[in-house]
C-alpha positions as CSV (number, residue, x, y, z in Angstrom):
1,X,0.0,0.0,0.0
2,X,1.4,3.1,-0.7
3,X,2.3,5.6,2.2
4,X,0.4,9.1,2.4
5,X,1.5,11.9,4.4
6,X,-0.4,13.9,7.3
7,X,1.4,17.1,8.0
8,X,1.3,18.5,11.6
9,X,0.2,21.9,12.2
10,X,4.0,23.2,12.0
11,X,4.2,22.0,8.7
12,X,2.9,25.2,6.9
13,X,5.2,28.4,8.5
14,X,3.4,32.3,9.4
15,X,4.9,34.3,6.2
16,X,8.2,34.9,5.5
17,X,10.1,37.0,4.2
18,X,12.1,35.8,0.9
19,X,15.0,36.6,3.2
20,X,14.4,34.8,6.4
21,X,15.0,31.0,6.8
22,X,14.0,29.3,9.5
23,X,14.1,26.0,11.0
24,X,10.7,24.4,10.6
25,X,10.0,20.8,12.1
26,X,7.4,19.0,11.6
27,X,5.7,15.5,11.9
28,X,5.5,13.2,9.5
29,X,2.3,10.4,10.1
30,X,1.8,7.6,7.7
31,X,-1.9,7.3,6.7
32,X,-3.1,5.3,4.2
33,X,-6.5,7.3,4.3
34,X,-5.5,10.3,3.1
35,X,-5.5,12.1,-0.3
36,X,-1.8,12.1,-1.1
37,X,0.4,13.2,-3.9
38,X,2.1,10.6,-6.8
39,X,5.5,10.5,-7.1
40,X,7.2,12.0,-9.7
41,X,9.4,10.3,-12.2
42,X,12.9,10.9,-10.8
43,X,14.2,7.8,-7.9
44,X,12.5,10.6,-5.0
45,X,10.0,12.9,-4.5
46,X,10.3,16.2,-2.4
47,X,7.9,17.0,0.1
48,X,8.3,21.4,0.5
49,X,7.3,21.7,4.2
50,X,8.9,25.0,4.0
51,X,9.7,27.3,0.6
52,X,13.4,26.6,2.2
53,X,13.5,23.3,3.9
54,X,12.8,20.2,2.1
55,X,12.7,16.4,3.2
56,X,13.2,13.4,1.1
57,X,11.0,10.4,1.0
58,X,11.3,7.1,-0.9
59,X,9.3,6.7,-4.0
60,X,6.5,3.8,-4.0
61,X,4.9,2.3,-6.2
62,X,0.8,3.8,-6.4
63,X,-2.1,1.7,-5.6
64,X,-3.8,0.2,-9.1
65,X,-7.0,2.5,-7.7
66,X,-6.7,5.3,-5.5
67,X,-9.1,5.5,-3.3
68,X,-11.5,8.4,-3.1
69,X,-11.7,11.3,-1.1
70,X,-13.6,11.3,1.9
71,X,-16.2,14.0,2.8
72,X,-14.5,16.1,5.6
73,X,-16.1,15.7,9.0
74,X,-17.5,18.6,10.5
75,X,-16.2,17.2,14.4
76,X,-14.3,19.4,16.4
77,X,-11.1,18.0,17.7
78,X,-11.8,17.7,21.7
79,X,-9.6,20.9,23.5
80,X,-7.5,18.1,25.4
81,X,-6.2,17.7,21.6
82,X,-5.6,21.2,20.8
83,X,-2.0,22.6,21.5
84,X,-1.2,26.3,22.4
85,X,2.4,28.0,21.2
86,X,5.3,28.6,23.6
87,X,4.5,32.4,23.8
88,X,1.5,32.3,25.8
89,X,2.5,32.6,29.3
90,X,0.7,30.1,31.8
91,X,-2.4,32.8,32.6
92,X,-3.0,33.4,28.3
93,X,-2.8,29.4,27.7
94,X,-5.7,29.3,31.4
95,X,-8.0,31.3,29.4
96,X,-7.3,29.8,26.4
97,X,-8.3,26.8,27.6
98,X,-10.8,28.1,28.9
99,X,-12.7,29.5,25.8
100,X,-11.6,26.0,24.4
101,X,-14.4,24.9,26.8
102,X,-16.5,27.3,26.2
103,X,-16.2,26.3,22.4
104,X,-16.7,22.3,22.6
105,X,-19.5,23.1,25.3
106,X,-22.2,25.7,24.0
107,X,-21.2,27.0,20.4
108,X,-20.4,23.5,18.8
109,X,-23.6,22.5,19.9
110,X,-25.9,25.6,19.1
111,X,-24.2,24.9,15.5
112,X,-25.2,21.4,15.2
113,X,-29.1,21.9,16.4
114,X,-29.2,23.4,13.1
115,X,-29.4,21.9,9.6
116,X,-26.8,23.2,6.7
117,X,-28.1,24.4,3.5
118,X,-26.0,22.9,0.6
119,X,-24.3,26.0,-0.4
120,X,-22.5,25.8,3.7
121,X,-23.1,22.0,3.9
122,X,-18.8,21.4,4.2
123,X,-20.0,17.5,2.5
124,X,-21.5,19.2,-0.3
125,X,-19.1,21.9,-0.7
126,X,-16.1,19.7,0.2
127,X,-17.1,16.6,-1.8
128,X,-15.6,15.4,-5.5
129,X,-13.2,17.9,-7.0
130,X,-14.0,20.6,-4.6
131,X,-12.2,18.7,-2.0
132,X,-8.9,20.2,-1.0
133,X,-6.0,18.6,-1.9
134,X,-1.9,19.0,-0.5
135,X,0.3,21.6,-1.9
136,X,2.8,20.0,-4.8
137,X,6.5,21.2,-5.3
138,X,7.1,21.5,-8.8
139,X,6.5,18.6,-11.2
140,X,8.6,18.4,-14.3
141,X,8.9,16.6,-17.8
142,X,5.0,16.3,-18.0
143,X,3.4,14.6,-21.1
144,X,2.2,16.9,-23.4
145,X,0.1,15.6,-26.2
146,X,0.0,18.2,-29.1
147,X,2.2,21.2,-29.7
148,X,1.7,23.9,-27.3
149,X,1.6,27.5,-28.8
150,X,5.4,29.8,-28.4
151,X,2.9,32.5,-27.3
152,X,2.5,30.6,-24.2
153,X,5.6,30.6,-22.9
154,X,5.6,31.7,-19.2
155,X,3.1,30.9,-16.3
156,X,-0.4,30.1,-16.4
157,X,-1.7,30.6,-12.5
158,X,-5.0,30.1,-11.3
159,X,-6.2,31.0,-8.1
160,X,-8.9,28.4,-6.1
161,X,-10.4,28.0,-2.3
162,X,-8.2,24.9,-0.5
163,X,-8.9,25.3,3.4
164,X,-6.0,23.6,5.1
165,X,-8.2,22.1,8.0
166,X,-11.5,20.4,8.3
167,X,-14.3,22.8,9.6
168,X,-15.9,23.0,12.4
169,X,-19.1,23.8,11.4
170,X,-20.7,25.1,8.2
171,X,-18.4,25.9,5.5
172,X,-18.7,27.6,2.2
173,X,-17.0,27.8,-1.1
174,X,-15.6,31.0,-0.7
175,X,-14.1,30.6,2.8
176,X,-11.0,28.2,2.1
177,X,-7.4,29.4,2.1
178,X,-6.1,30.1,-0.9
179,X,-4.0,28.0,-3.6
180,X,-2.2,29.1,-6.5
181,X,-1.8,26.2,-9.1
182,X,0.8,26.8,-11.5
183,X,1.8,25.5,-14.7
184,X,5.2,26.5,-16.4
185,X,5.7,26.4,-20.0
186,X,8.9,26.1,-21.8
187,X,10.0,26.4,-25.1
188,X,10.0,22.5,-27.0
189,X,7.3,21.4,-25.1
190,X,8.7,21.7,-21.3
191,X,6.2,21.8,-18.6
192,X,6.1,21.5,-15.4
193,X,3.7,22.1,-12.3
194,X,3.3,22.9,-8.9
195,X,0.7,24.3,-6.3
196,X,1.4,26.2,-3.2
197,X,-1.0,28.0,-0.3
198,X,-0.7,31.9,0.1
199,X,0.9,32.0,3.0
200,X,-1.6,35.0,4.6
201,X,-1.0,36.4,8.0
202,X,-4.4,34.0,8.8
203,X,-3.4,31.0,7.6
204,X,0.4,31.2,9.4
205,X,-1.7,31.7,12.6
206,X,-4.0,28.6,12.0
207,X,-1.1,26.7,11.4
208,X,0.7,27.6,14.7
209,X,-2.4,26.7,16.6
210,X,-3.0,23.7,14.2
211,X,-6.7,24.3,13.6
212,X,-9.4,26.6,12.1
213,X,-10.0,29.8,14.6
214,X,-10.4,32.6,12.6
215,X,-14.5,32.9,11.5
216,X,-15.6,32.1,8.5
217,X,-17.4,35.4,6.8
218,X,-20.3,33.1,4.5
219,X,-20.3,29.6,6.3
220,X,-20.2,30.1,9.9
221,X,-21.7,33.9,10.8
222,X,-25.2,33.3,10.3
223,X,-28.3,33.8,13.8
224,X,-26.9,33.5,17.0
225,X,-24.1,30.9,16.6
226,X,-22.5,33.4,14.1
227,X,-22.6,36.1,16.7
228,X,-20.9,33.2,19.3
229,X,-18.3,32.8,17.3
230,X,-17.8,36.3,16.6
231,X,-17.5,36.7,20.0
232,X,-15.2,33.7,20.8
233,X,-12.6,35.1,17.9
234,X,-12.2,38.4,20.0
235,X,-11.7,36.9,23.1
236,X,-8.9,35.0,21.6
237,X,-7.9,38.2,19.7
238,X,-8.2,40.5,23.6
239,X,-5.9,37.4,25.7
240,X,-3.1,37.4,22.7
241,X,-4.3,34.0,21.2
242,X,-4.4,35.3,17.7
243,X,-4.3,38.9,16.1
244,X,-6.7,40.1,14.0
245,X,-4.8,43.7,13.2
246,X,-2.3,41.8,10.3
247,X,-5.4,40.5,8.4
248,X,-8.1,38.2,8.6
249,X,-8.2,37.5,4.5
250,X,-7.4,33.8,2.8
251,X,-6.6,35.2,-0.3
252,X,-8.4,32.7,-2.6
253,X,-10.0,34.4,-6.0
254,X,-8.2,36.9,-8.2
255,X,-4.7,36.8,-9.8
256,X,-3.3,39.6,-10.8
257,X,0.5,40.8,-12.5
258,X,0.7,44.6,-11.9
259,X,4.0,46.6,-11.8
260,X,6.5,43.7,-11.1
261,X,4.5,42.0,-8.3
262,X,1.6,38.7,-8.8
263,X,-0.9,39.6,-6.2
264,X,-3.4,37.2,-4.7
265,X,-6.5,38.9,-3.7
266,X,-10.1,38.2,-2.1
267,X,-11.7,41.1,-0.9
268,X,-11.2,40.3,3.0
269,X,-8.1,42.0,2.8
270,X,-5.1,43.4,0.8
271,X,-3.7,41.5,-1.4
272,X,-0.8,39.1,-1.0
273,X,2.6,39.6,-3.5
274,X,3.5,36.2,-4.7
275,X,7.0,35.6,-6.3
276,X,7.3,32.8,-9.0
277,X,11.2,31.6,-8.9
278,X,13.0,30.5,-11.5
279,X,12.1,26.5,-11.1
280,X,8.3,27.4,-11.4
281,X,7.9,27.6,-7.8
282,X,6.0,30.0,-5.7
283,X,6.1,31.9,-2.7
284,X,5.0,34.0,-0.8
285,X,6.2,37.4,-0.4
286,X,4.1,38.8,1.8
287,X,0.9,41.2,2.5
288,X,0.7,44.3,-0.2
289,X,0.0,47.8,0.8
290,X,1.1,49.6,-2.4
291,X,4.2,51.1,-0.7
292,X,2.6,52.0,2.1
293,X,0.1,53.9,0.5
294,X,-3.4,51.7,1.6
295,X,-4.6,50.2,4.3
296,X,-7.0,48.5,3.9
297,X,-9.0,45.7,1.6
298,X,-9.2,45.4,-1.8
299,X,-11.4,43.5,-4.5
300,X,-10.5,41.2,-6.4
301,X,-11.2,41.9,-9.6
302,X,-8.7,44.8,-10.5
303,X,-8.7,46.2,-13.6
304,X,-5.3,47.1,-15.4
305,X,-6.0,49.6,-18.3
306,X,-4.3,48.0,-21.2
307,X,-2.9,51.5,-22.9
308,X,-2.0,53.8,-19.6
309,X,-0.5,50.7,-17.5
310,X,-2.8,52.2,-14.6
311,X,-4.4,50.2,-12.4
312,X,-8.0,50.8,-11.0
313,X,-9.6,48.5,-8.2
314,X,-12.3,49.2,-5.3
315,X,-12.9,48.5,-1.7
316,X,-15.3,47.9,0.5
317,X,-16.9,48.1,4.3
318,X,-19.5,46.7,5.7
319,X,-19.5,48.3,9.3
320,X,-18.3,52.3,8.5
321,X,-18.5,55.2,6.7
322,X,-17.2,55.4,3.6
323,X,-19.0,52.3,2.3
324,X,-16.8,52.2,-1.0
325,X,-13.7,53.9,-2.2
326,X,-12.1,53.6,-5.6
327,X,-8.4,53.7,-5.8
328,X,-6.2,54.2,-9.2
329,X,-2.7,53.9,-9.2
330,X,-0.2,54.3,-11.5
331,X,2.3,52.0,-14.1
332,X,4.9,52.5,-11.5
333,X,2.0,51.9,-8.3
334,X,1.9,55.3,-7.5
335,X,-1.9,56.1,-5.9
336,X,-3.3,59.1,-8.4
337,X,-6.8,58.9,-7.0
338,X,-8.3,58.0,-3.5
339,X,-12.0,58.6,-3.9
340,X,-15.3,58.3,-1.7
341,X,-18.3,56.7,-3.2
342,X,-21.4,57.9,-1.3
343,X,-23.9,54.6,-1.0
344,X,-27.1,54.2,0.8
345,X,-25.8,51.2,2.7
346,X,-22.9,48.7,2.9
347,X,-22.9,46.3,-0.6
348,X,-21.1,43.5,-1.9
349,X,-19.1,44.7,-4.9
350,X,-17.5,41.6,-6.0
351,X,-16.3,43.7,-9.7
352,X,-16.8,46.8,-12.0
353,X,-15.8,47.9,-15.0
354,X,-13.7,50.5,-16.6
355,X,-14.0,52.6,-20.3
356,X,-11.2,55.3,-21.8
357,X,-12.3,57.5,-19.5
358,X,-14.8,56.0,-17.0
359,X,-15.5,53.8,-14.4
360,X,-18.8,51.9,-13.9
361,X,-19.7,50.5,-10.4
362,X,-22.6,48.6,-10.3
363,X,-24.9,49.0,-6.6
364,X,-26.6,45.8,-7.0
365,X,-29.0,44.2,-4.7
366,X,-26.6,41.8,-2.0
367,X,-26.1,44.1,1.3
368,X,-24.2,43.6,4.2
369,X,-26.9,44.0,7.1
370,X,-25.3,42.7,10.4
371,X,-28.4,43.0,12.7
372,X,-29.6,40.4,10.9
373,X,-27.6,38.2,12.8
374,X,-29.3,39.0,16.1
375,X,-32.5,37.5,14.1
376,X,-31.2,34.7,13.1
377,X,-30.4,35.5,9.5
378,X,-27.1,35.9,7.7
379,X,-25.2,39.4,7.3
380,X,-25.1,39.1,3.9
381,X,-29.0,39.4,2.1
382,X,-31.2,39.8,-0.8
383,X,-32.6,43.2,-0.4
384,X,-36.2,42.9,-2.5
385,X,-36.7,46.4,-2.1
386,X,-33.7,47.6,-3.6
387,X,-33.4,48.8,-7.2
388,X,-30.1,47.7,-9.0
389,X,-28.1,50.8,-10.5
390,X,-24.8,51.7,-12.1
391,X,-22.4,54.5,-11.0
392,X,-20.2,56.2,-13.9
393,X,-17.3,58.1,-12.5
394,X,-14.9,60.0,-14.5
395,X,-11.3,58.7,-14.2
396,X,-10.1,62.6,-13.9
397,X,-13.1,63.2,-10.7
398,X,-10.7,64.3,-7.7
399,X,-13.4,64.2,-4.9
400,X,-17.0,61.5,-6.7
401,X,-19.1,64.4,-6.7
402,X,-19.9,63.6,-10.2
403,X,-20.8,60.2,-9.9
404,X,-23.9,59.4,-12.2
405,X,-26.1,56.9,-10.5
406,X,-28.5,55.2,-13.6
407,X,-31.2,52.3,-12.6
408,X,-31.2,49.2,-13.8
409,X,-34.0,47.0,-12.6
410,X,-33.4,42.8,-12.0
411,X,-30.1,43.2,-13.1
412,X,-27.1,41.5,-10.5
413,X,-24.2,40.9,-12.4
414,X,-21.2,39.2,-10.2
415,X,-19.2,39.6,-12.9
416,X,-18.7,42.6,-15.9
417,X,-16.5,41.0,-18.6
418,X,-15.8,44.6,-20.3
419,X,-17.2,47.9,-21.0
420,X,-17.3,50.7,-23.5
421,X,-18.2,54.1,-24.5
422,X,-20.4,55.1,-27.5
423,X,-22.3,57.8,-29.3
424,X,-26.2,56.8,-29.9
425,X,-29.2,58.1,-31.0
426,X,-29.1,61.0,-32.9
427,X,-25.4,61.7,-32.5
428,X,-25.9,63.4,-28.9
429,X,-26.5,60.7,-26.6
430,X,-23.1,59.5,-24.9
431,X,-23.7,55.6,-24.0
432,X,-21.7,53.4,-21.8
433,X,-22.2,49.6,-22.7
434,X,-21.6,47.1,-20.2
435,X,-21.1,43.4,-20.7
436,X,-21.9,40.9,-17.9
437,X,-23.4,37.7,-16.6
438,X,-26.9,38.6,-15.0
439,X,-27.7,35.6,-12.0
440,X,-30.9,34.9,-10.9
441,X,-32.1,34.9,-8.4
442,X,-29.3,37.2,-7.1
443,X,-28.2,35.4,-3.7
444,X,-28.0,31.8,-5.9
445,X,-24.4,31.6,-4.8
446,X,-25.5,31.9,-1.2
447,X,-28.7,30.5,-0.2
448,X,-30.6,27.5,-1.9
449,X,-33.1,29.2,-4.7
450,X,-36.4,27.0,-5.0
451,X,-36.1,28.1,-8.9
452,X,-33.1,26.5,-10.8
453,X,-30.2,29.5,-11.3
454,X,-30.1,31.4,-14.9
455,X,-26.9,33.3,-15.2
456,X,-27.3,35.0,-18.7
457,X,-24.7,36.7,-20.8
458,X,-26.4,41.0,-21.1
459,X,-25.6,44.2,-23.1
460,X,-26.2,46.8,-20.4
461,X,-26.8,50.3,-22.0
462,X,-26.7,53.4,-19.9
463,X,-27.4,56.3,-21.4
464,X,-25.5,59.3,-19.6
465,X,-27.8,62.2,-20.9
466,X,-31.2,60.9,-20.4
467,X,-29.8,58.7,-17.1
468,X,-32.3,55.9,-18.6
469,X,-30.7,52.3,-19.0
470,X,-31.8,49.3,-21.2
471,X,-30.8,45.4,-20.6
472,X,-30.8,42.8,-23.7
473,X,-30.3,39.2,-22.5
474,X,-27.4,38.0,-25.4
475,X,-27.6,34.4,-25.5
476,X,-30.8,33.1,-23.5
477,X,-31.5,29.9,-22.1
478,X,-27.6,29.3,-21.7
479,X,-25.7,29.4,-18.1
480,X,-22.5,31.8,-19.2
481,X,-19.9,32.4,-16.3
482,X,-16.5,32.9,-15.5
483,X,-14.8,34.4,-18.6
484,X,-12.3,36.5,-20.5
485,X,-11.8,38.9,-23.4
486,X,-9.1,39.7,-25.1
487,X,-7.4,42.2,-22.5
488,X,-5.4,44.1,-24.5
489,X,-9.4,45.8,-25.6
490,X,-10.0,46.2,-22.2
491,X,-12.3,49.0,-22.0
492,X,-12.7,49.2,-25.7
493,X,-15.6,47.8,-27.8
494,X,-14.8,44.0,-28.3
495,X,-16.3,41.4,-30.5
496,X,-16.0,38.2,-28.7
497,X,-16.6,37.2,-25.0
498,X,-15.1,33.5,-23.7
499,X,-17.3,32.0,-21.0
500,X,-17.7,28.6,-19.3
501,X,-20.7,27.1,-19.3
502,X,-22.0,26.9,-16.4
503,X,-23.6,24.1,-16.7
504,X,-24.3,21.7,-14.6
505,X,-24.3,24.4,-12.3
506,X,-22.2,25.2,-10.0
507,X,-20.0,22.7,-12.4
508,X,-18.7,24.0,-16.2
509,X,-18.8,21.5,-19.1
510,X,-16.9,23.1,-21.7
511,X,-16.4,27.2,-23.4
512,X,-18.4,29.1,-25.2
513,X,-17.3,31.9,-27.7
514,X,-20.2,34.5,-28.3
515,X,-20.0,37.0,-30.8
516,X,-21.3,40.3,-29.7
517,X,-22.3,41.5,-32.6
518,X,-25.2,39.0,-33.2
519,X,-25.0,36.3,-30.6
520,X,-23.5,33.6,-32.4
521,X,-22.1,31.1,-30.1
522,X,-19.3,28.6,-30.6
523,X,-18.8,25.7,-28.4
524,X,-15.8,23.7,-27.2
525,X,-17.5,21.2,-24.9
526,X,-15.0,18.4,-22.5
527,X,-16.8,15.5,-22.8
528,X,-18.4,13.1,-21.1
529,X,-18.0,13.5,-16.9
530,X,-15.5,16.4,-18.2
531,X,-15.2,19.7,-16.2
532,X,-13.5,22.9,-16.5
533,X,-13.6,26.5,-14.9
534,X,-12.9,29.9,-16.0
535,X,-10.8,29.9,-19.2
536,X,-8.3,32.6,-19.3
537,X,-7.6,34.0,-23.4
538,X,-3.3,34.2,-24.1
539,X,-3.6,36.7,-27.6
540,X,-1.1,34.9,-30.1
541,X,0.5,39.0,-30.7
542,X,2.0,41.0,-28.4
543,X,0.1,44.4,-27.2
544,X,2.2,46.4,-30.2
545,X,1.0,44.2,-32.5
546,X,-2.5,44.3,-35.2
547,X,-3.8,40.7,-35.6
548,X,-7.5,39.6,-35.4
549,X,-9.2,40.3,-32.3
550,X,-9.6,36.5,-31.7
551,X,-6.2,35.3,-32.7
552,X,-4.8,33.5,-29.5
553,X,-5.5,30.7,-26.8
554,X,-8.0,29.8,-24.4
555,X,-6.3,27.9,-21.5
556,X,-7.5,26.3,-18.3
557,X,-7.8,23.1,-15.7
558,X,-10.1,20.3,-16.7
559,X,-11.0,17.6,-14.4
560,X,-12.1,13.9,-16.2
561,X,-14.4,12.1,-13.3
562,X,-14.5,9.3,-14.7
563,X,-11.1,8.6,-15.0
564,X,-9.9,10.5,-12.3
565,X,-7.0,12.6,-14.0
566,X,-6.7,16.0,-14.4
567,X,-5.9,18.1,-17.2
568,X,-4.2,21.7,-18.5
569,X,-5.9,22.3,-21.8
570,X,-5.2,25.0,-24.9
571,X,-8.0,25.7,-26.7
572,X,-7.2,28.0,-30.3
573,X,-9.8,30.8,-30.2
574,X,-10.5,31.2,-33.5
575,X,-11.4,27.5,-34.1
576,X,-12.8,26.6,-30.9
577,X,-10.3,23.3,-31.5
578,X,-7.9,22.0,-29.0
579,X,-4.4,21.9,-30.3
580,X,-2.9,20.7,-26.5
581,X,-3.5,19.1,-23.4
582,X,-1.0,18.0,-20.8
583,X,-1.5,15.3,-18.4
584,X,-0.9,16.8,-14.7
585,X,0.4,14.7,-11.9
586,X,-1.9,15.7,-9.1
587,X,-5.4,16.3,-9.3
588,X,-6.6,19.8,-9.7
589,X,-9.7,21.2,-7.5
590,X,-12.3,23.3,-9.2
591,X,-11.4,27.1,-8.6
592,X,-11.5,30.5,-9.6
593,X,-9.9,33.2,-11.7
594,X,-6.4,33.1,-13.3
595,X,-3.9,35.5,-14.9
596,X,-0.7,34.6,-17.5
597,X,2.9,35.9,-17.0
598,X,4.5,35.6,-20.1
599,X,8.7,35.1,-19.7
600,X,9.0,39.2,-20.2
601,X,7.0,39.6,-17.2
602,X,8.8,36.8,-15.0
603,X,12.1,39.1,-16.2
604,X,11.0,42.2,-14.3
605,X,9.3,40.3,-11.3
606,X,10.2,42.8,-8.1
C-alpha cells in the first residue's frame, strides 16, 4: 500500500520574508486514508514543508485504484487535543483553555441543532473535486500531447479556495485558504507544475495553533451561533491568542500581475505579492500595501487599463462610513486617486468595469446587514426592495461628486467582462455599454433558490444624458460564467466574450465563444464527466501588435471524473479546437480566476 502523508500543524510556517529562513520541524504520520500526492518520475520525490527546507522520502509504487476522497467531518477536535504555542504565558494558555471549553461546550452545539443548506453544507461543498488537496512542489517533464503554442511561454496561474483544516461547522465555497496552481511552460514542449497556499498572515496563525480559529465570513456567521463565534474570535484576539490587526483574508480568488508584483487577492483583505522563482515555484512574499500607501481591503477583480498601465480597483466596508472607495494607481504603483463613493448602505461589490475615460460601479442588490444576525439571519442578504443601478465616474473626478447613478431593474451581475463608451441616438446621446453575466435569483451563490439558477450573458446600456438604462439578455437559455476577453481591448468595444458554461451548475462543461455582434455562439464542450472552470484568453500577438481580435488561446484546468486525472488544456480561439492538453500529476480542484505571465514579465518580477 502506498504511504500518504499527514502534515502537523507546523508544517505550513506564518509568512516569510524571501529573506528569512527558518528551521521548521514538523511530523510526519503515515496514513493510508489520506488524499496524497504521486510521485514523480525521478528515484524521490520532495515533500516542501517549507519554501526553504525540504525532506526526502522514498518513492513507491501507487495503488492500481486510488481511493477516493472522503467527505471532511465537520467534528471538532476535543480541546485536550488542541495545542497552544510557547509564547503564551501560563495565565494566556488558562483562558485559552478556557474559551476551548466554552467552544466544545455551547457553540459546537448551538451549530449542530441546526441543519446546513448545501451551499454551507462542508460535504457538499467539500465533496468530489471541490475537496482540497496538499500543496505539490514543482513537477517536471510532463506529457504533453500536441504542440503547445510559443505564445504561451511563461506561467499560467490560477487562483482556487483549498482550506488547510476540516471545519468546524458550516463551510462555504468562498471561505477556504487560498492555492495558487501553477503551470510553467517552456520552449520545446517543457512543462512542469506545482501548487502552493498563500501564506496570509491568517493561515500562518492557523497553522501555529494547528486548527481553524479565525470565523468564517459566509459559512459560519449566520443567527446567533455566528454572533458566538464572533465573539469567541475576539476573546482570543483580547488574551493574545491570535491577532486580527495583520489581516483576517485567505486570499483565494483573483490573480493579478501589476508593476512587477503577482498579487493574490479576495476582498477580505489586501492582497498578498507572490513571487514565481526560477524553477516554477512559488512563494509568498508577503501582504501588499502599495508602498505603504493603503490600508485597507481590496477586491479582487482589479482592472489594469491595457494603454496607460494604470491600475483601478475598489474597496469595501461593511461596518463604516465610507462604504466604498475607488483607488487608481499608476504603471509604476503610484496612488493618483483615493475617492469616496457615497452609498445608501454597505454592498457587496464583487467587480466593476472601466472605459477610456470612466468607471462603472454597479450597486446591486446583495447588502451587508449585520443586525440580521441578532435575528437569526445571515449578514449578507437579498434586499427585495432595492433597485439595482450603475455609478459612472470619470477617471479625472478628484473628490465622486460627479458620480452618475442610472437604474437598472433585476439586473445583478457578479461579474462585468468589459465595457465601453459610445455615441447613440441621434449623434448626442453619450452611451456606456456594459457586458456581464446577469444571475438569478441574485443570492443563488448563497442561499438555496427553490427556482433553478439562470446566469445569462447582457448588453447593459446606460445612457448618460437621459440617465435611462436598457438590458438585452445575449444568448438566453444558456448558463455563461467565469470568462475572458481579449485584455489588450480592455475597456474598448470588443467582438467576442469567452465564458464557461455553467452548466451543470455550480460545475462547467466546456467554453463558449459569443459574438457580440449578433450572438452567435461557438462551443468547445470536455466530454463526457468532463469539467472545467474559467478559461483565461493568451492573444497569439503582443500588445504592439494588429492581428484579429480572436487570434490566440484559451487555456485552463479540466478535471475527467470518470477517469480521475486532471488536465491543462489550450484551446485555439478562432477555431474553438484544441491543439494541446498535458496530463498533470496531481489532481486539480475546481477554482476561480487566473492571470498569465508571459517570460517578459517573470524578467522584471520585483
Amino acid at each position: 500500500m502506498q504511504q500518504s502523508l499527514r502534515l502537523s500543524s507546523s508544517a505550513v510556517p506564518p509568512p516569510e520574508t524571501a529573506t528569512s529562513k527558518p528551521e521548521i520541524f514538523c511530523r510526519i504520520q503515515l496514513n493510508p486514508k489520506t488524499i496524497h500526492a504521486k510521485p514523480p518520475s525521478p528515484p524521490t520525490c520532495k515533500i516542501v514543508i517549507n519554501p526553504f527546507k525540504t525532506i526526502t522520502i522514498p518513492k513507491t509504487p501507487p495503488p492500481a485504484t486510488p481511493p477516493p476522497p472522503s467527505p471532511p467531518s465537520v467534528r471538532p477536535m476535543q480541546p485536550e487535543l488542541w495545542k497552544y504555542p510557547s509564547r503564551l504565558n501560563p495565565l494566556q494558555k488558562l483562558a485559552a483553555s478556557a474559551l476551548d471549553k466554552i467552544e466544545a461546550s455551547l457553540v459546537v452545539p448551538m451549530e449542530q441543532n441546526h441543519p446546513l443548506p448545501k451551499p454551507t453544507d462542508p460535504t457538499v461543498q467539500l465533496s468530489g473535486n471541490f475537496a482540497p488537496v496538499k500543496e505539490c512542489p514543482v513537477q517536471t517533464g510532463l506529457e504533453v500531447v500536441g504542440e503547445i503554442p510559443s505564445c504561451l511561454r511563461g506561467v499560467y496561474l490560477r487562483n482556487g479556495a483549498n482550506p488547510m483544516f476540516k471545519p468546524l461547522a458550516g463551510h462555504h465555497l468562498f471561505d477556504g485558504d487560498g492555492m495558487i496552481h501553477a503551470v510553467s511552460i517552456g520552449s520545446e514542449n517543457r512543462v512542469s507544475y506545482s501548487c502552493r497556499y498563500t501564506r496570509t498572515n491568517r493561515l500562518g496563525q492557523e497553522a501555529e495553533l494547528g486548527r481553524s480559529v479565525f470565523p468564517k465570513p459566509i459559512g459560519e456567521l449566520h443567527g446567533h451561533s455566528g454572533l458566538a463565534r464572533l465573539a469567541l474570535f475576539m476573546a482570543r484576539a483580547e488574551i493574545g491568542l491570535v491577532d486580527a490587526t495583520r489581516g483576517m483574508g485567505v486570499a483565494n480568488a483573483g490573480v493579478v500581475c501589476f508593476n512587477g508584483r503577482v498579487l493574490a487577492m479576495s476582498e477580505d483583505d489586501l492582497p498578498y505579492h507572490v513571487k514565481i522563482n526560477g524553477q516554477g515555484d512559488l512563494e509568498t512574499v508577503g501582504r501588499f500595501r502599495f508602498d505603504d500607501q493603503i490600508n485597507c481591503p481590496v477586491i479582487a477583480h482589479p482592472k489594469v487599463d491595457p494603454t496607460t498601465g494604470d491600475l483601478h480597483t475598489l474597496s469595501y466596508n461593511v461596518v463604516k462610513k465610507p462604504y466604498l472607495k475607488y483607488f487608481k494607481f499608476d504603471r509604476c504603483g503610484k496612488k493618483t486617486r483615493d475617492v469616496d463613493i457615497t452609498l445608501r448602505q454597505p454592498t457587496m461589490i464583487h467587480d466593476f468595469a472601466i472605459t477610456q475615460n470612466f468607471v462603472v460601479i454597479p450597486d446591486h442588490q446583495l447588502v451587508f446587514k449585520l443586525s440580521e444576525m441578532i435575528r437569526g439571519g445571515s449578514p449578507v442578504m437579498y434586499d427585495r426592495e432595492k433597485t439595482s443601478r450603475f455609478g459612472v465616474l470619470s477617471k479625472d473626478d478628484l473628490t465622486g461628486s460627479g458620480i452618475e447613478w442610472i437604474p437598472v431593474p433585476d439586473c445583478f451581475c457578479f461579474h462585468l467582462w468589459n465595457a465601453w463608451e459610445e455615441i447613440a441616438g441621434d449623434g448626442e446621446d453619450p452611451v456606456i455599454v456594459a457586458i456581464g453575466s446577469c444571475m438569478n435569483p441574485p443570492d443563488s451563490v448563497f442561499n438555496e433558490p427553490d427556482d433553478p439558477t439562470r446566469i445569462e450573458l447582457s448588453e447593459i446600456r446606460l445612457n448618460l444624458r437621459t440617465k435611462e438604462s436598457t438590458r438585452r439578455v445575449i444568448v438566453p437559455g444558456m448558463n455563461l460564467e467565469a470568462g475572458q476577453i481579449n485584455r489588450d481591448l480592455l475597456g474598448r468595444k470588443t467582438r467576442f466574450v469567452y465564458l464557461a458554461i455553467a452548466d451543470p451548475w455550480p460545475k462547467c462543461s466546456g467554453i463558449a465563444k459569443v459574438d457580440l455582434e449578433n450572438g452567435a455562439v461557438s462551443e468547445f464542450r470536455y466530454g463526457t464527466q468532463r469539467f472545467g472552470g474559467e478559461p483565461f484568453f493568451v492573444p497569439a500577438k503582443n500588445g504592439d501588435e494588429e492581428g484579429e481580435e480572436d487570434d490566440g488561446f484559451l487555456i485552463g484546468f479540466v478535471r475527467d471524473e470518470e477517469r480521475e486525472e486532471s488536465e491543462f488544456v489550450v484551446v485555439d480561439a478562432a477555431t474553438m479546437e484544441q491543439v494541446a492538453v498535458v496530463r498533470l500529476p496531481e489532481r486539480v480542484p475546481y477554482g476561480f480566476h487566473g492571470t498569465f505571465v508571459s517570460e517578459e514579465e517573470m524578467k522584471g518580477q520585483v
